[in-house]
Every structure is written in structure tokens, then in C-alpha cells.
N, C-alpha and C positions, 0 to 999 in steps of 0.2 A: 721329705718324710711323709710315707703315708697320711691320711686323712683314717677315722674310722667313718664307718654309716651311718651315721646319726640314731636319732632315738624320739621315739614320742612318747612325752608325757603326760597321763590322762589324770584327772581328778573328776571324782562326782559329787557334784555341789548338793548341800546339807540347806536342812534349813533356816541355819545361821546368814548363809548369803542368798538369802532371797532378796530381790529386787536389786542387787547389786550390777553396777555397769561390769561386762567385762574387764574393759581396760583396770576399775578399779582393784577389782576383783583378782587379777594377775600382778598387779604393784603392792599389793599390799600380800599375798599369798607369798609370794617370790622377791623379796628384799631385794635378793643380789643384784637386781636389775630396775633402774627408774622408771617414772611410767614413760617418757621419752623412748627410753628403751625398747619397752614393750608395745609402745605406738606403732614403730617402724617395723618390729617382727609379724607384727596384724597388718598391716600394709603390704608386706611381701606374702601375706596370705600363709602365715605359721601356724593359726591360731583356729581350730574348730569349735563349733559348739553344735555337739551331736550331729557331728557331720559335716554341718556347714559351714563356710567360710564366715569369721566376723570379723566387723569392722571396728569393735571396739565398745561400742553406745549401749549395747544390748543389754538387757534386761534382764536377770540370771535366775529361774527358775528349780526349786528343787528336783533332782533326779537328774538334771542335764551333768553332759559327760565335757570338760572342757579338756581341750587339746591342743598340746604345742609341738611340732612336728620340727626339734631340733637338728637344723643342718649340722653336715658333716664336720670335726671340727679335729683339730693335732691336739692330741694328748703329750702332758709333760712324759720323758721318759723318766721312767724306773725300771727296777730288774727283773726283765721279763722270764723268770725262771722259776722253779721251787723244785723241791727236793722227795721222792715217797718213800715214807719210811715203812708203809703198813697199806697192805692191798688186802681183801679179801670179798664175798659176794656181800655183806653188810657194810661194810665199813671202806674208809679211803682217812691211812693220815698222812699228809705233808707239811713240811717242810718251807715258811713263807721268811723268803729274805725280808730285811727291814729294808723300808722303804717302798714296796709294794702295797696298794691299798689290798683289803680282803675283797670287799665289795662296790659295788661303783657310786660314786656319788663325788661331787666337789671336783666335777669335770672328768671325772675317770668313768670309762666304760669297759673298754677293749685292755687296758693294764692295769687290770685287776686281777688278783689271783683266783676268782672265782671262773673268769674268762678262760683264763689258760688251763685249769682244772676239767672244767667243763668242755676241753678242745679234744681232750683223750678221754674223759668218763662224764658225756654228756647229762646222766641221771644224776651226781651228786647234786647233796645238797646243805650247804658249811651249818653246821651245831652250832658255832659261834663264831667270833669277829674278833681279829687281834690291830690295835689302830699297826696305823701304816710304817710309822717306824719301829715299832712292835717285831721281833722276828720270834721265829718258833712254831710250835706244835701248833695246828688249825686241823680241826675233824669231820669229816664229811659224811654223811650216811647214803647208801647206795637203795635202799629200799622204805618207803614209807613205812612199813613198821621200825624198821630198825631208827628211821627218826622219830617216830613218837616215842619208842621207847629211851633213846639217848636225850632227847629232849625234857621226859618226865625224871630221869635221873638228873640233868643238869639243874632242874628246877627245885628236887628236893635235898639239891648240896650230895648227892650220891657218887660225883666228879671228882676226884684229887686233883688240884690245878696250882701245880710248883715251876715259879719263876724264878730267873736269876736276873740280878737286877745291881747295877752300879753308882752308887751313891758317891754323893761329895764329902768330904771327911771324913776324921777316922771316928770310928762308934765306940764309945764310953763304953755300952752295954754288948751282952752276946746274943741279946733275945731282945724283940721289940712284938710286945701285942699291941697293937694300934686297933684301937676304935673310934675312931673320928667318922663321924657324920660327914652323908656326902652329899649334898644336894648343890641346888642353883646359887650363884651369887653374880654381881653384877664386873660388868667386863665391858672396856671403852671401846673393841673395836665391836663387837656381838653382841651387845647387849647383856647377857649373861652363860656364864658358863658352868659346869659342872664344878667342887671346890669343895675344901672342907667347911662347913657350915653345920653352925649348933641345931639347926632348923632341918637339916636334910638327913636322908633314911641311914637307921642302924648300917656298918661295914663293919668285917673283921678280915682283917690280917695279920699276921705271923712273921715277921722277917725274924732270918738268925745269919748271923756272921759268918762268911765263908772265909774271907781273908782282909786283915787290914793291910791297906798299902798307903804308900805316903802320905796323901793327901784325899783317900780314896777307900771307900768300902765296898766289897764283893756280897752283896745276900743276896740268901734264897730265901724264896718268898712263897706260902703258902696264904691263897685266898680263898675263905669262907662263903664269902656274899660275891659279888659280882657288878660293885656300881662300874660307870662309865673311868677311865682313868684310874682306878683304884690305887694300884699300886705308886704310880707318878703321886699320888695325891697325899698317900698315906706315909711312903719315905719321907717325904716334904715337909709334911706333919711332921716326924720325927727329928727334923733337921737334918736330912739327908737326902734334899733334892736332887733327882737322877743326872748324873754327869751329863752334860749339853742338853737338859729338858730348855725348850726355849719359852715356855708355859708358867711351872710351879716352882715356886720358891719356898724356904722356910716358911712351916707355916700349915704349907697345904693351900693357899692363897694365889692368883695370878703374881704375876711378877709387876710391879708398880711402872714399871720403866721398860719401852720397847718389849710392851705384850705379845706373847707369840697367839699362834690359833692354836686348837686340839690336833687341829690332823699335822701340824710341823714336826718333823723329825729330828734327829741331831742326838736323844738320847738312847740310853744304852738298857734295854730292858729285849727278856727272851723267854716266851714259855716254852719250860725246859722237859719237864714231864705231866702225862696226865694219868694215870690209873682210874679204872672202872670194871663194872659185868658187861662184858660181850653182849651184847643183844640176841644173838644167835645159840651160841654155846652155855651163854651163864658164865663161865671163867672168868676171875679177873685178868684184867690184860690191861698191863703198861707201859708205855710207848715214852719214849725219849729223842729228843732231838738236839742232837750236838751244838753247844753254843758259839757263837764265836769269838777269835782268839781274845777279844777284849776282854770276855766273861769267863775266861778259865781260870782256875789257877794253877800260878807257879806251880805250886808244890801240891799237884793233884793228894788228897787225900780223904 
């Protein structure tokens, strides 16, 4: 299996780490890795500071540029495909299997849908982020106006953003307004994660009942606000954590027992339509993307 090309990554030091050793300064910046770790990638000569090669001891001045010039490395596969449902000179919408990340990070570079997007419409640029086992609508803007302008809509809620989404059990209720707060809470393998929390910022969502099934509920989900996780987080609340969330359980809460992480996949969640104004024309225009067959129902109606 191919290798990708690596990637360098820069940071410019603040003057919170002034006087700071490299080495420290990279073990404590970048968890994932011990400073043992980080010893030996400054030894193979990975590590610049404003240019220079370091050995580790230096001295960290504000305004310096530090730099890790990560070797090439095999990315996990996922599905290197997506779908256009909407081409024009402002706009690009597709189509992101679940399982694909949108954007690189957590080892992904080159199998990200932002990669393969950008392989045939080098100028997009994604409005927003759907996590990795997320599939559904993702919006790209083909012109800097047309993203500040989708941008300044997405931020004053001017977006319609309706999901479908598959819950565990059958729903007592036909309608769920869930407002559960969404902030940080503490997490055994991260430290902490996004959750529902009495402490963390105003959310609103909307689920309504599309279909009960045996042991299983079908909604659509209309979101207001836009925390991290929402929906995962806000079924869960309601007691209707997403079929295979490896994450949230009743609650809205991590799951106590073999905690999953945010970016694991396994559950069954799709944004399905988005409506808005055109940037170009003014029209509303709304866009839908076919779910799949786990999120249909029987008896379309």
C-alpha cells in the first residue's frame, strides 16, 4: 500500500512559552507522543526552529516558527469516494460516505474527503465538517465571496440542517425538543470530551419520529445551534443513543465501560438536507442527499 508525502507541521510560539526547551515544549504541546518519542524524531533531524535544525535543549523565544517535518506514513483505509449532488461557479455539494474523515487530522491526510474534492475542484473550500462516521451533505464554496457569504449565514442559523438519524428503542414521544447543554466533561482515555453538561453552551434540537421499529427508532433531526457531536449527544439525552455510537450513552454522558473516542464510527447518523439563499442568485436552494438503506423507511411516506 502506498505511503502519502508527508506533511510539516508549523506552530508560532506565543508568549506563554517563552523560555521553554523545545523538547518540552513539543511533549507537552503534542500529548500523542512521549518526550522519548519526540527525542528521537529531533535526533533524525524532524524538528526545526525557524529553519534550523534542533536538538532539543533550545530555548523558545516568542515569534519563532517551530517545525515537524512528518515522514511519509500508510493511512488507515476508508472510502475513498463521494457523491456530487450540486455543481455550479459558487457552490460544490457532495455526497461524504460515512467513514471518511472531511478533514485531515488523527493521522488522515490524503483520505479525506477534502483531498479527493480538491483533486477535481482545487479551489473548494468545506462550510462545514460532518465527523467521520457521519455520511451525508458536506458544502463547499468555489469563491471567496461565496464563503464569506455561506459562512455569515451558517453563523446567524440562516442554514436548515436536517438529519436522519437512528436511535435505540422505540420513542414514547413523536417530537423531542432537547436542550441539553453541551460543553466539556471529563473522559478516561482524553481527558475530557464534548457531553451533555449543566455548565456547557445553550444547544437546540428538534428530533421527530420517522418510523418505530422493533427495538429501534428512525428521526429526523433538525439542528438549531451547531455544538461538536450534537446530535449523538442529544438522542442520548433523550435516551435514544445512536444505534452502534461507540461514545454516548443514555444520558448524553461517555459510556462508563470501554469508552469509545469522538472520531470512532459504528453509528448510524446522515445529513440528509440542507436549504438556504444562493450566494450568487438569492433563491433558495435545497439540496438532499440519499440516505442509506439503514435510514430509509419501509414504508416511504
Amino acid at each position: 500500500m502506498a505511503l502519502n508525502g508527508g506533511y510539516t507541521y508549523r506552530e508560532q510560539i506565543g508568549p506563554a512559552q517563552r523560555g521553554q526547551r523545545v523538547l518540552d515544549y513539543l511533549s507537552g504541546r503534542y500529548a500523542h507522543s512521549d518526550s522519548g518519542t519526540w527525542q528521537a524524531r529531533l535526533d533524525l533531524g524532524e524538528v526545526t526552529v525557524n529553519g534550523l535544525r534542533a536538538s532539543g535543549g533550545e530555548r523558545l523565544r516568542p515569534g519563532q516558527t517551530v517545525s515537524w517535518q512528518r515522514p511519509p506514513w500508510q493511512e488507515e483505509m476508508v472510502p475513498l469516494r463521494f457523491g456530487l449532488l450540486h455543481q455550479d461557479a459558487e457552490l460544490l455539494a457532495v455526497a461524504k460516505p460515512g467513514g471518511l474523515p472531511t478533514l485531515p487530522g488523527g493521522g488522515f491526510l490524503t483520505h479525506t474527503l477534502l483531498h479527493l474534492v480538491r483533486q477535481q475542484f482545487p479551489e473548494a473550500s468545506p462550510l462545514h465538517r460532518l465527523g467521520r462516521g457521519t455520511s451525508g451533505l458536506v458544502l463547499f464554496a468555489r469563491t471567496p465571496a461565496s464563503a464569506a457569504s455561506l459562512s455569515a449565514a451558517w453563523r446567524e442559523h440562516q442554514v436548515g440542517k436536517r438529519y436522519l438519524a437512528l436511535g435505540e428503542g422505540r420513542a414514547h414521544q413523536d417530537e423531542y425538543d432537547i436542550r441539553a447543554a453541551i460543553g466539556p466533561v471529563p473522559h478516561p482515555r482524553l481527558g475530557e470530551v464534548w457531553a451533555a453538561s449543566p455548565t456547557g453552551k445553550p444547544s437546540h434540537s428538534r428530533a421527530r419520529v420517522l418510523e418505530r421499529r422493533e427495538v429501534q427508532t428512525l428521526f429526523e433531526v433538525d439542528i438549531r445551534t451547531g455544538r461538536p457531536h450534537q446530535i449523538r449527544i442529544h438522542l442520548a439525552w433523550a435516551g435514544h443513543p445512536l444505534v452502534g455510537d461507540p461514545l454516548y450513552g443514555v444520558g448524553g454522558l461517555p459510556l462508563s465501560e470501554l469508552p469509545g473516542l469522538p472520531g470512532d464510527g459504528g453509528y448510524w447518523l446522515h445529513s440528509h438536507r440542507l436549504h438556504f439563499r444562493h450566494p450568487g442568485s438569492g433563491q433558495t436552494l435545497e439540496l438532499v442527499a440519499p440516505p442509506p438503506p439503514e435510514l430509509e423507511r419501509s414504508e416511504p411516506g
